[in-house]
DSSP file (Angstrom, degrees, kcal/mol; ACC not computed):
  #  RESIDUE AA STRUCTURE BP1 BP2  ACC     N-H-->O    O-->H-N    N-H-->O    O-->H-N    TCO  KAPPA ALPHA  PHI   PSI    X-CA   Y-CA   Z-CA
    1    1 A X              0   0    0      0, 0.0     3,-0.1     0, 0.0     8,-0.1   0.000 360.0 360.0 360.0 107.0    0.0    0.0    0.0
    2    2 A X        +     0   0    0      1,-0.3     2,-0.2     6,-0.1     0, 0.0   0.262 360.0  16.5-127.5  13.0    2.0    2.2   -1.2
    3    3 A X        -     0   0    0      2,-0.1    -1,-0.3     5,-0.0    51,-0.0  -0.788  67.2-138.4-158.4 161.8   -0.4    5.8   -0.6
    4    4 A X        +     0   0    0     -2,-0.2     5,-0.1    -3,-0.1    72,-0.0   0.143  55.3 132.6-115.9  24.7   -3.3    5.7    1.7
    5    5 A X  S >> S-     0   0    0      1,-0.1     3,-1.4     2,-0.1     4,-0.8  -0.157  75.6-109.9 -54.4 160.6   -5.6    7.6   -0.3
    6    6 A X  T 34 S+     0   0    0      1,-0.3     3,-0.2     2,-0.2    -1,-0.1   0.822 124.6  54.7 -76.7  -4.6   -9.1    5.5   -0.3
    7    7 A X  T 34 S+     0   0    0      1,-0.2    -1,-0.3     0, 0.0    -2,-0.1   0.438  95.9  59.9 -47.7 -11.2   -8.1    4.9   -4.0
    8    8 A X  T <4 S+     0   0    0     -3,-1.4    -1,-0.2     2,-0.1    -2,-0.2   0.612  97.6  84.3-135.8 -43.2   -4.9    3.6   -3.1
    9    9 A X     <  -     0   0    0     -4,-0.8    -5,-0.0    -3,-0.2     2,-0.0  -0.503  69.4-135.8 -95.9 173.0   -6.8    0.7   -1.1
   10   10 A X     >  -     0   0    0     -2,-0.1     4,-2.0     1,-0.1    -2,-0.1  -0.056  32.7-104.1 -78.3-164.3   -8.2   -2.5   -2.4
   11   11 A X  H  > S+     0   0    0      2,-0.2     4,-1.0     3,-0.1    -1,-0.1   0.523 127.5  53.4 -92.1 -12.4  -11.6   -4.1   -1.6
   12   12 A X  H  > S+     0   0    0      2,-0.2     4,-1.4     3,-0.1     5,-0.2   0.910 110.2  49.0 -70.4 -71.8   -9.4   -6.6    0.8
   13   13 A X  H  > S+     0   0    0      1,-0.2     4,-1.5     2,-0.2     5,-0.3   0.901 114.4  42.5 -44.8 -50.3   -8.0   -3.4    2.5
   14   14 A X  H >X S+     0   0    0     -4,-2.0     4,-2.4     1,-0.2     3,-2.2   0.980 112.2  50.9 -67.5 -45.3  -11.2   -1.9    3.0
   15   15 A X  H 3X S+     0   0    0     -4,-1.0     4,-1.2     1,-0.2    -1,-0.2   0.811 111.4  52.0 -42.7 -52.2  -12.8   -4.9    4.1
   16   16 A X  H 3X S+     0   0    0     -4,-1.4     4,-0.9     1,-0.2    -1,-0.2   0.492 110.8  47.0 -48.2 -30.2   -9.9   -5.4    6.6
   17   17 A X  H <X S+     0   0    0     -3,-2.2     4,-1.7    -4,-1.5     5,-0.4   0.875 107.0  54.4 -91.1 -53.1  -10.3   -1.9    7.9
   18   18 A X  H  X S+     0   0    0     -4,-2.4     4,-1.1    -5,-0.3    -2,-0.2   0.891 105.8  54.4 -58.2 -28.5  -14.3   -2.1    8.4
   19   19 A X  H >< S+     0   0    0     -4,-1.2     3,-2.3    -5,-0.3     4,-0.5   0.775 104.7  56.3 -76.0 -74.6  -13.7   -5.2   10.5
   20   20 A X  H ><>S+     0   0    0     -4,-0.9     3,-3.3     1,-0.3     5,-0.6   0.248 110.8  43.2  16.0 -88.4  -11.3   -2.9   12.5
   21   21 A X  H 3<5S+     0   0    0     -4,-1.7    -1,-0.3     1,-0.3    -2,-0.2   0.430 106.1  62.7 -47.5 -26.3  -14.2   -0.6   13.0
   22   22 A X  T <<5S-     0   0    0     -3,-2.3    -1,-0.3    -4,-1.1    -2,-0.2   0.473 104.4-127.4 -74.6 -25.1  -16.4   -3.5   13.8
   23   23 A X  T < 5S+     0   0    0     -3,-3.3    -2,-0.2    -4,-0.5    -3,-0.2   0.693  81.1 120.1  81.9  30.1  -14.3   -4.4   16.9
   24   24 A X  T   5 +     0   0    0     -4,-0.3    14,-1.5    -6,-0.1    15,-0.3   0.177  53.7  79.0-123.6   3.3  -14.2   -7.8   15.2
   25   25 A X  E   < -A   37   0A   0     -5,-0.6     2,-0.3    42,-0.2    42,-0.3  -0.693  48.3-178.3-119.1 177.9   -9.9   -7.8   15.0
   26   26 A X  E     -A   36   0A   0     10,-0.6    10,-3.1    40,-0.3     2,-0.4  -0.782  26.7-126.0 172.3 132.2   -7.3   -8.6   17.6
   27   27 A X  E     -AB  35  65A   0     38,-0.6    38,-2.4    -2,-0.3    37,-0.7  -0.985  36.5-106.8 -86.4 128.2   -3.5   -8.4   17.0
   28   28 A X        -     0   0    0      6,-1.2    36,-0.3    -2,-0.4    37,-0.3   0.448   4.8-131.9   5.8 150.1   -1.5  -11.7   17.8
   29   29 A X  S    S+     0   0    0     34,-0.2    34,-0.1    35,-0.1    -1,-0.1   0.246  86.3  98.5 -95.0  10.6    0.8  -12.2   20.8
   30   30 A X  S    S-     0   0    0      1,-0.1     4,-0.4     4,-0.0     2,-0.1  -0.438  94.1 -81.0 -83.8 175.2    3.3  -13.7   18.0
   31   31 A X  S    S+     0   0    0      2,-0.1     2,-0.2    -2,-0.1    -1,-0.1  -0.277 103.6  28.5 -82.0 135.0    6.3  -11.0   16.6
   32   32 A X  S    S-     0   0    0      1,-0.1     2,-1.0    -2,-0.1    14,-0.1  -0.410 113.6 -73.5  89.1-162.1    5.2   -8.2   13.8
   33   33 A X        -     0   0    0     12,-0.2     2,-0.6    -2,-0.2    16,-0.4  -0.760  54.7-172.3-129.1  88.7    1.6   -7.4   14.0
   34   34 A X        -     0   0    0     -2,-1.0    -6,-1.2    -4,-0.4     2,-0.5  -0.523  21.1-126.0-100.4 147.3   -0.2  -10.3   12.7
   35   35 A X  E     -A   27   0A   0     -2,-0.6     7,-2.3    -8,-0.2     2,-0.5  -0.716  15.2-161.7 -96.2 131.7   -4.3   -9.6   12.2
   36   36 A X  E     +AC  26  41A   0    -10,-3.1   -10,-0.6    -2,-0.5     2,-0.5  -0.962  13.1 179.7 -95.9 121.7   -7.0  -11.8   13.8
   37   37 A X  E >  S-AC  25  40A   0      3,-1.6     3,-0.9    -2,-0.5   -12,-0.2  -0.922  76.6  -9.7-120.4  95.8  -10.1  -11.3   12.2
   38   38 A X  T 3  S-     0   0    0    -14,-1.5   -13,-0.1    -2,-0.5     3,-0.1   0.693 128.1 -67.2 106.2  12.2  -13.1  -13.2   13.3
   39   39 A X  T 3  S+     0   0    0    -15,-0.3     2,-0.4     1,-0.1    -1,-0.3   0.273 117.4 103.2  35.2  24.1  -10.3  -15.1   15.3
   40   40 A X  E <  S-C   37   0A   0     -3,-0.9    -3,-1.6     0, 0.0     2,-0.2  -0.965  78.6-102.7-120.3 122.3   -8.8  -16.5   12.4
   41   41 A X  E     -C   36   0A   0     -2,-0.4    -5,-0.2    -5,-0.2     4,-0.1  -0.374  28.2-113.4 -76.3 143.3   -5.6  -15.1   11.0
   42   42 A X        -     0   0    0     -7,-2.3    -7,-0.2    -2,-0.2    -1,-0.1  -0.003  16.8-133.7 -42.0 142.3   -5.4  -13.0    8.3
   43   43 A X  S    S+     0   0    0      1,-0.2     2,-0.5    -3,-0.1    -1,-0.2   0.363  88.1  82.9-112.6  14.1   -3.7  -14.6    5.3
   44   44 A X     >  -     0   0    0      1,-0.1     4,-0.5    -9,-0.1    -1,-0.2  -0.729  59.9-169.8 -81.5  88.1   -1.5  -11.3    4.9
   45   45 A X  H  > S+     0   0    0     -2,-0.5     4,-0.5     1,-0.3   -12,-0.2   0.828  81.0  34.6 -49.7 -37.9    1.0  -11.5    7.0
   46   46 A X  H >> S+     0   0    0      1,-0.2     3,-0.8     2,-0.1     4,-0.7   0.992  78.9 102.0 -94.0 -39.0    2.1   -7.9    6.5
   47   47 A X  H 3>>S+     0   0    0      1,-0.3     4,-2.4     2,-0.2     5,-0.7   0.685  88.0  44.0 -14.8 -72.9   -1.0   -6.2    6.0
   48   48 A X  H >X5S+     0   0    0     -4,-0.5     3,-2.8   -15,-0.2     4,-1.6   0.893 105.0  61.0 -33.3 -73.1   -0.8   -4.8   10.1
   49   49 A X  H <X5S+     0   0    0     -3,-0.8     4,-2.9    -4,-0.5    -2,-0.2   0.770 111.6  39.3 -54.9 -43.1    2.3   -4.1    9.7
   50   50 A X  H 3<5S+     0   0    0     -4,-0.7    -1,-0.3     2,-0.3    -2,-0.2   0.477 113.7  44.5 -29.3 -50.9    1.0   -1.6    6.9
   51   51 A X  H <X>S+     0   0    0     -3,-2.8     4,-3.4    -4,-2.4     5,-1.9   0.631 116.1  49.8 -90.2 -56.9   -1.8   -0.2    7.9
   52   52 A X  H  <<S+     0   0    0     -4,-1.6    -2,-0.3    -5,-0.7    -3,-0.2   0.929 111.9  50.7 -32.1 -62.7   -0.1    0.3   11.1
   53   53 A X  T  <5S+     0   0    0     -4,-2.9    -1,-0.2    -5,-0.4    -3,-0.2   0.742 115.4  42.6 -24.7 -50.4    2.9    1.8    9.2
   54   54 A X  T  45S-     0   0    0     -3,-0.3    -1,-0.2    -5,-0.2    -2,-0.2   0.845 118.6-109.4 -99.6 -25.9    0.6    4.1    7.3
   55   55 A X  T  <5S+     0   0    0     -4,-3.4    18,-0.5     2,-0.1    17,-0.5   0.412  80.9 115.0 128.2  -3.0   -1.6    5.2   10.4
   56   56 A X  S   <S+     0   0    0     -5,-1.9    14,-1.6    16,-0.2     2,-0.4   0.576  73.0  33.9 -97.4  -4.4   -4.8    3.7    9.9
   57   57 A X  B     -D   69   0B   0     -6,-0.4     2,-0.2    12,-0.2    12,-0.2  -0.992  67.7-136.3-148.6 143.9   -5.0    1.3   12.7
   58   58 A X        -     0   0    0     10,-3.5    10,-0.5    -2,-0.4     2,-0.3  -0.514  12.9-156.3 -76.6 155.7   -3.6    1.3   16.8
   59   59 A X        -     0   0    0     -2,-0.2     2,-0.3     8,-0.1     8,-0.1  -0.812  24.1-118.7-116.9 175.8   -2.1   -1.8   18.1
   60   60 A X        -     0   0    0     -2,-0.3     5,-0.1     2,-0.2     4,-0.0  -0.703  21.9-119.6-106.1 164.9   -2.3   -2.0   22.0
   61   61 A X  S    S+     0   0    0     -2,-0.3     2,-0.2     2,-0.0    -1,-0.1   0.796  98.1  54.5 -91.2 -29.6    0.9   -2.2   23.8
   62   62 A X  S    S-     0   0    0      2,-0.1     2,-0.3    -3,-0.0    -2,-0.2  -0.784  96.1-104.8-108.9 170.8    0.5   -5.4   25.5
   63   63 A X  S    S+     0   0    0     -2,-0.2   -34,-0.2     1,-0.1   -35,-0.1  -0.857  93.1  42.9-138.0 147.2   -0.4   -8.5   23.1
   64   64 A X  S    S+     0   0    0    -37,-0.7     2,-0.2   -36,-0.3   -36,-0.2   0.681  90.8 135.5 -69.7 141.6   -3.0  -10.4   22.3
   65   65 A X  B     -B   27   0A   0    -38,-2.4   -38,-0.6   -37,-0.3     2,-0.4  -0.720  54.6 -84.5-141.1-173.2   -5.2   -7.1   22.1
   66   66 A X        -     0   0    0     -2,-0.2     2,-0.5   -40,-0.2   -40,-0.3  -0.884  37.1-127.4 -93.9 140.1   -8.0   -5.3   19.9
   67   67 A X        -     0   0    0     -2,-0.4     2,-0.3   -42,-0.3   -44,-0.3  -0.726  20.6-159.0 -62.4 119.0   -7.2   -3.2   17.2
   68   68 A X        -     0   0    0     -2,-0.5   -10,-3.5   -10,-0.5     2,-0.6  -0.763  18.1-125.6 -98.4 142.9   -8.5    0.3   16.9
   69   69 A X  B     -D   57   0B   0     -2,-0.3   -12,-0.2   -12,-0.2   -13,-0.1  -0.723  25.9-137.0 -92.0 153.1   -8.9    2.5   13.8
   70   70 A X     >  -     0   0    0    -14,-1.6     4,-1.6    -2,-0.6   -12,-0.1  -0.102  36.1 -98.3 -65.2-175.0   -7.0    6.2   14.1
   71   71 A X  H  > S+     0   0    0      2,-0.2     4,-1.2     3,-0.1    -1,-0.1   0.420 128.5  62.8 -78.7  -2.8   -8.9    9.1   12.8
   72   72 A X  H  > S+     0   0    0    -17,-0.5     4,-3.1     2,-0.1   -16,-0.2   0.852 108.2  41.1 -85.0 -39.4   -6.7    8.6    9.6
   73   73 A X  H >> S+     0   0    0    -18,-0.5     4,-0.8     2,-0.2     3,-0.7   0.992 114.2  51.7 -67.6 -58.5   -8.3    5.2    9.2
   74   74 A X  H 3< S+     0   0    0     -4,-1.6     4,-0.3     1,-0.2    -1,-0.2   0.785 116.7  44.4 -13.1 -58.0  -12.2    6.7   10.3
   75   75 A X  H >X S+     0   0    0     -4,-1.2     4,-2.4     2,-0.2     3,-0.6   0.879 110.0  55.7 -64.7 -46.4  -11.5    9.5    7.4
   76   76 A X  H XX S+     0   0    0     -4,-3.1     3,-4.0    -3,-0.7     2,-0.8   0.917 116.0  32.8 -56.4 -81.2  -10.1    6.8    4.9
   77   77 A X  H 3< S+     0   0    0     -4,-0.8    -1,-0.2     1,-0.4    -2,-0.2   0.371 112.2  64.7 -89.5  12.4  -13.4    4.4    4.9
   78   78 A X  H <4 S+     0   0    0     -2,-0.8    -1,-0.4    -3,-0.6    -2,-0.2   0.829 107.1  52.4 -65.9 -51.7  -15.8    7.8    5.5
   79   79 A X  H <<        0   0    0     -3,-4.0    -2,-0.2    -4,-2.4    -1,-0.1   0.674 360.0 360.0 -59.0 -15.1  -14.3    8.3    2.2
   80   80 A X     <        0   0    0     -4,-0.6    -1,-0.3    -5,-0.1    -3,-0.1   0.299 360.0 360.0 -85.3 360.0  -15.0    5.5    0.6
């Protein structure tokens, strides 16, 4: 994801983001920021690391936790 306009994501990304918003994701207690969705991990391994990276989602400081979106992710999928 290489800009984080809401052009810039796919229909994966957004999906990814609205469970965010959904409360329905959890980061891992394993190394990187690996995404639970639905408690089943996501089969992009980097995809946290990414959105995280770009702003769009919090991680909690201790692990396994919920994922929040930022107000950059809120604005992206408003946009949408």
């Amino acid at each position: 994801m290489s800009t984080t306009t809401a052009s810039g994501l796919s229909h994966r990304d957004r999906a990814v983001l609205r469970a965010v918003a959904a409360g329905r994701c959890v980061v891992s207690g394993d190394v990187g920021i690996s995404l639970l969705i639905d408690g089943l991990f996501y089969s992009d391994q980097f995809a946290g690391s990414r959105f995280a990276s770009a702003g769009l989602i919090a991680t909690p400081d201790s692990r396994p936790g919920p994922v929040q979106l930022t107000p950059r992710g809120h604005a992206l999928l408003e946009a949408i």
